[in-house]
N, C-alpha and C positions, 0 to 999 in steps of 0.2 A: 396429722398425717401428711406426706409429704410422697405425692404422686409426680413420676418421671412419664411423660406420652413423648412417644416415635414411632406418628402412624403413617403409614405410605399414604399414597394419594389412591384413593376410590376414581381410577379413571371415567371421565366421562361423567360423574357425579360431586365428588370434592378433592380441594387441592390436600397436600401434606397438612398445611396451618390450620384448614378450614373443617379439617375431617380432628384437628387434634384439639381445635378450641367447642367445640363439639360435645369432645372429652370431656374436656373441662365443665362444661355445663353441664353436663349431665351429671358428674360427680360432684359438683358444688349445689347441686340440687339435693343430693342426697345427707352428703357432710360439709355444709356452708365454710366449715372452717378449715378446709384442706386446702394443702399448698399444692397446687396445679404448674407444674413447668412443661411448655408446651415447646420441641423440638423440631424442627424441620428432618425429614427423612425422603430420602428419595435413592434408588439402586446406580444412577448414573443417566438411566434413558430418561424418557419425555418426566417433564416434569421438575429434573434435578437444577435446572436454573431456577426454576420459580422459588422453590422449594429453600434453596441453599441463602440466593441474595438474598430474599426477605426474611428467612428466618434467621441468621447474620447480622443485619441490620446493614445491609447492601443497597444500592440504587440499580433497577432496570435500563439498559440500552437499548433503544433499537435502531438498526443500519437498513440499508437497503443494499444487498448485494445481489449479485451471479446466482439463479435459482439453478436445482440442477441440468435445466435444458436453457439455458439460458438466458429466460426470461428473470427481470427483475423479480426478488422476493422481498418481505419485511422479513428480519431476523432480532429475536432480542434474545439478549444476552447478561450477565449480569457483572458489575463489578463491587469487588468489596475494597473501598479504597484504601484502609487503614493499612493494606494486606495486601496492594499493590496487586491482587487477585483478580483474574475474569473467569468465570463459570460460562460456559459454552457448550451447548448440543449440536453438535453438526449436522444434526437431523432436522433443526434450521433453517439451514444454509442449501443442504443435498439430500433432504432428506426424502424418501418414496412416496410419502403420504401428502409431497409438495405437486406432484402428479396424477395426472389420471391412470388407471391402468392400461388402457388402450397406449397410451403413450411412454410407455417402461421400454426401455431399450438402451442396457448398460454400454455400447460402440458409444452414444451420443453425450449423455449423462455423468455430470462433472460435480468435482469437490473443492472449483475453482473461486465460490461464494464462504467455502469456512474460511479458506486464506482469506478473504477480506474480511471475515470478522476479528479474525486473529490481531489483521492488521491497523483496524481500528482499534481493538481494545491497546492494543502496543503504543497507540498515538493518543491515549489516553492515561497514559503512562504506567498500565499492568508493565509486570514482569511476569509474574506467575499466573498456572491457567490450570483448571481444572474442565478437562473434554471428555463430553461423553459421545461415545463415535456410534452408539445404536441407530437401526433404524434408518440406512441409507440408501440411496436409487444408484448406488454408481459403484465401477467397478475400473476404477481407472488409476489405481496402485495410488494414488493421493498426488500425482502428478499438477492436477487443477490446482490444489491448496498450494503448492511448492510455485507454482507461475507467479499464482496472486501474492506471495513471500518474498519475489525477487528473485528465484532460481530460473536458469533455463534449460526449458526443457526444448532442446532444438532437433530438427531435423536434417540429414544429409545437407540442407541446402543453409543453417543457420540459421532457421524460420522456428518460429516457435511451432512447437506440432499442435494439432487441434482438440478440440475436449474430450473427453470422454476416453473408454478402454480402445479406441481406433486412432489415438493419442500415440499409445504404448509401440502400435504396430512402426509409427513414423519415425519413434525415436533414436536418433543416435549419436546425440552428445547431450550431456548436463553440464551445467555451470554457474558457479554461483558467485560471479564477479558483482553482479547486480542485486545479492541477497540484504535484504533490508539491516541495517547495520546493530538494532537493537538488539535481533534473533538471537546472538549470541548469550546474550545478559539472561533471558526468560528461559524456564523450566516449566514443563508441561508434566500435567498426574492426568494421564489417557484412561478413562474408565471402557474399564475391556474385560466382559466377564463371557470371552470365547476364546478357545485354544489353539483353531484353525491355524495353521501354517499358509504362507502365501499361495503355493501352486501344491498343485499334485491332486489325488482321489477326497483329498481333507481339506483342500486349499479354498480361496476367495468364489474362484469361476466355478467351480463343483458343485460346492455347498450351497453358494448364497446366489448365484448366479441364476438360476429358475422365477426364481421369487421375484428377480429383478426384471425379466424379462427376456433373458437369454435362451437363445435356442440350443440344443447339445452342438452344433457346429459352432455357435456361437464360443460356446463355454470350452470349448478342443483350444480354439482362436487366442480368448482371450489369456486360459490357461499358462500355453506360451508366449505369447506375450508378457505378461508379468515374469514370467521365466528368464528371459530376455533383458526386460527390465535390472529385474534383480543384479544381474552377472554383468550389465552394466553400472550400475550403483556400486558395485562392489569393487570396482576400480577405484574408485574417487572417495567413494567414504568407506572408513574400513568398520563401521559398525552396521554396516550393513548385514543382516542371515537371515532370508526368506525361511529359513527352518526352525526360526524361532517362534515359538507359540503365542498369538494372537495377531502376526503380522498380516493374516489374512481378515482381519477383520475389517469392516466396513469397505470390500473392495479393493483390498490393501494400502487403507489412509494410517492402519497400525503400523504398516512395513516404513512408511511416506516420515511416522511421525521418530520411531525409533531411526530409522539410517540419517536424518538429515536432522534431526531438534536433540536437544537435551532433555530426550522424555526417558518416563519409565509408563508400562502398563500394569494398573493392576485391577483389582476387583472394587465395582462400581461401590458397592459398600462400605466396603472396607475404604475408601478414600470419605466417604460421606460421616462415615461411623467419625472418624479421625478426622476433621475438617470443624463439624458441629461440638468438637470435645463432649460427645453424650457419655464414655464414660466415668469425665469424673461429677457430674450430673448425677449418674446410677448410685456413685458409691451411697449418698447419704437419704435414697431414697427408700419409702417405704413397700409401695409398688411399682411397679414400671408396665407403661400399657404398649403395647403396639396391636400392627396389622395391617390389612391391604384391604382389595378390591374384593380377591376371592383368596381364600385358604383352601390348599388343594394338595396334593402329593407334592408340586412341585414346588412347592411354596418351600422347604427342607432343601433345595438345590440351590443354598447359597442365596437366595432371596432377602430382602431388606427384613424383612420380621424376624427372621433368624439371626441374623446378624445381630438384632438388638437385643434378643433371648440370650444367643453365648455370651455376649457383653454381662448381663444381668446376673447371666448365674457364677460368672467367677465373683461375684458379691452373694453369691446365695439369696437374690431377691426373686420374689415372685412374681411369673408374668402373664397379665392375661392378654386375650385377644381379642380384637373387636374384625370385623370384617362385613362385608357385605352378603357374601354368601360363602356357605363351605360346602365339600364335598365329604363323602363315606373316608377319603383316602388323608382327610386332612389330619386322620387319628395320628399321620406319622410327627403332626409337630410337637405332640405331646411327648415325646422321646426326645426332641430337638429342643427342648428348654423353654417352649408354652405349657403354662400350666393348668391352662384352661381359655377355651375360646368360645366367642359366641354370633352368631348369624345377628345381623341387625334387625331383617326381614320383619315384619310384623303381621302380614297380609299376604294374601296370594295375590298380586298384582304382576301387570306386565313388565316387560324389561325396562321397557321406557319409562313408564311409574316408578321402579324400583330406582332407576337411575339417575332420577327427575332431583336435581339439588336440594329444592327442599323439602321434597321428600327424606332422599337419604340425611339430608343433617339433622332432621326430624326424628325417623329411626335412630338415630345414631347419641344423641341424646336419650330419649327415655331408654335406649335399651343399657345403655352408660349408667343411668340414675336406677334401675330396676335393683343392678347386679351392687353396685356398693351401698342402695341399700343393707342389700345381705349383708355386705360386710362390714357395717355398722354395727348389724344386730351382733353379729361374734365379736362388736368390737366391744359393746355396752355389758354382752352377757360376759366380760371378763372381767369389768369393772367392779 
C-alpha cells in the first residue's frame, strides 16, 4: 500500500512534517509494510517557510532586519538552492503578531524589513521567491519594501519620506535610479488568497485597516493616500491598477509588488500544491491523507485540505482526514472530495492539553493506527 500525507500544520501544536510523520506512524503501526511519502503543505501564511524549505530539502536563514515599528527583529527565511528559490513570509519581517496590541498604529508601521529580507536572499544569489504577504501590521502601500529595494520614495524636498502609511501622505516623487540592479532578473509567486482592491469601501484602509489599529479618520486618511499613491505610480510604471484584485492586500504590499517586480498573485495553495509536485506523488497512490488544525465550514473556502482533495480526485483516489477538532458544518468537506475525516481528540481535555505537542502527536498517531487498522481488515477480508 502506498500512502500520499499533505497535512497542514496543527497550529500552536505541530508543524506540516511533524503532524505528517505522525501519520506515518500511526499507519505503519497498523500495516508495517506501507509505503508512507510524507509532503510538506502549508496555504501561504505562518508556517509556509518552515514547511516548504524542509520539506524540499532546503536550508533556514535567518537576517536581522526593520521590525514593523522599527525596532530590530530576527526573520527566517528559507532557500532552496538547487532552484535559486527563497520562500519568505512577510509576516516576518512586518508582521502584527511582531507587536503588542497597544502598539498597532498603521501611520507608523512599515514593510521596510521584507525589502531587506528580499535583499538578502538576492545577495545570496536567489532569483526566484515565493511570498506569502498574510498576517501584517502595516498599511503603507509596500512603499518600506521598495526603500529597502533601492527605489525612492522622496518627498517635495527629495528626502526619503518616512515609515509607515504617513509615508504615503509626504510622497511626491519615486525613482528608481538606485534600484538594486539584480531586481530585474528575480520573479516573485505572491501568495494572496484576498481579492481586495487597493482603495475604496473593499480596499487596504476599509477592510484590514481596524484590525491594524486604525481609527475610521485614520482609515478616510490613509484610503486616500494610497489613492494618491496609486495615480502616482501610474506615471512611471504602467503596470500599475490599484483596481486590480488583491492589490489591497497586506496594506497594499500586493499593489507595491505587482506595479514595481516582475510578480504575479495567486492562491497560497495552489503555489504550494505546484511547488511540492504533490500531484504527481497522488497519481501512483493508494490513499492520500490530509488536514488541518480544525475542520470547519470554512475549511471548503479554498483551504490547504481541499486543495489536496481536488488534486486526488482528478485520480479518483480516496481521502481521508485527520484534524484536530471538527465542527457540525465540517459535513461540507465531504462534497469537497474528503471522504471521510476524523477528530484526533481522545479525552475531554483543556485547550492547552489538547494543543500540548505531545499530546496532539500522541493523539494523532493512535487515532492514525486505529482507522487503517480498519482498513486492513477490508483489506485481508478481500484476500
Amino acid at each position: 500500500m502506498k500512502v500520499v500525507v499533505a497535512i497542514d500544520s496543527l497550529k500552536g501544536s505541530l508543524s506540516s512534517l511533524e503532524a505528517g510523520s505522525a501519520v506515518r506512524q500511526g499507519i505503519q503501526l497498523a500495516i508495517p509494510d506501507a509505503e508512507v511519502d510524507v509532503r510538506p503543505l502549508a496555504d501561504g501564511g505562518e508556517g509556509t517557510v518552515e514547511a516548504l524549505t524542509l520539506g524540499m530539502g532546503g536550508r533556514l536563514e535567518t537576517v536581522t532586519v526593520t521590525g514593523p515599528l522599527g525596532r530590530p527583529v530576527e526573520c527566517a527565511y528559507g532557500i532552496l538552492d538547487d532552484r535559486k528559490t527563497a520562500i519568505v513570509e512577510m509576516s516576518g519581517a512586518a508582521g502584527i503578531t511582531l507587536i503588542s496590541e497597544q502598539e498597532r498604529n498603521p501611520l507608523y508601521t512599515t514593510t521596510y524589513g521584507v525589502g531587506e529580507v528580499l535583499r538578502d536572499a538576492i545577495g545570496k544569489g536567489c532569483r526566484h521567491f515565493i511570498v506569502g504577504i498574510g498576517g501584517s501590521a502595516t498599511n503603507d502601500g509596500g512603499i518600506g519594501m521598495l526603500q529597502a529595494l533601492g527605489y525612492g520614495l522622496l518627498n517635495k524636498n527629495g528626502s526619503p519620506v518616512a515609515f509607515g502609511a504617513r509615508g504615503l501622505h509626504e510622497l511626491a516623487q519615486i525613482t528608481d535610479t538606485g534600484v538594486l540592479p539584480e531586481l530585474k532578473d528575480c520573479t516573485f509567486r505572491i501568495a494572496c488568497d484576498v481579492s481586495n482592491p487597493l482603495c475604496g469601501e473593499r480596499g487596504a484602509s476599509a477592510v484590514y485597516g481596524p484590525q491594524k489599529g486604525a481609527t475610521p479618520a485614520m482609515i478616510r486618511q490613509m484610503d486616500k493616500w494610497l489613492a494618491e499613491y496609486a495615480t502616482l505610480t501610474a506615471k512611471s510604471f504602467p503596470k500599475a491598477d490599484a483596481r486590480k484584485a488583491g492589490t489591497g492586500a497586506a496594506g497594499g504590499l500586493g499593489f507595491a509588488f505587482l506595479a514595481f517586480t516582475n510578480a504575479v498573485l495567486e492562491s497560497g495553495v495552489k503555489i504550494v500544491l505546484e511547488e511540492t509536485c504533490l500531484e504527481e506523488r497522488i497519481q501512483d497512490a493508494d490513499i492520500v491523507i490530509t488536514g488541518e488544525g480544525r475542520l470547519d465550514g470554512q475549511t471548503v473556502m479554498g483551504k490547504a485540505p481541499i486543495g489536496v482533495a481536488t488534486l486526488a480526485k482528478k485520480y479518483d483516489k480516496p481521502v481521508l482526514a485527520f484534524s484536530g477538532c471538527v465542527t457540525e458544518k465540517a459535513r461540507a468537506c465531504n462534497a469537497c472530495g474528503i471522504d471521510a475525516y476524523f477528530p484526533i481528540l481522545r479525552d475531554v481535555v483543556s485547550p492547552e492539553e489538547a494543543m500540548n505537542h505531545g499530546n496532539a502527536e500522541r493523539n494523532m498517531i493512535a487515532t492514525v493506527e486505529q482507522v487503517f487498522r480498519l482498513i486492513r481488515l477490508g483489506q485481508d477480508s478481500r484476500e
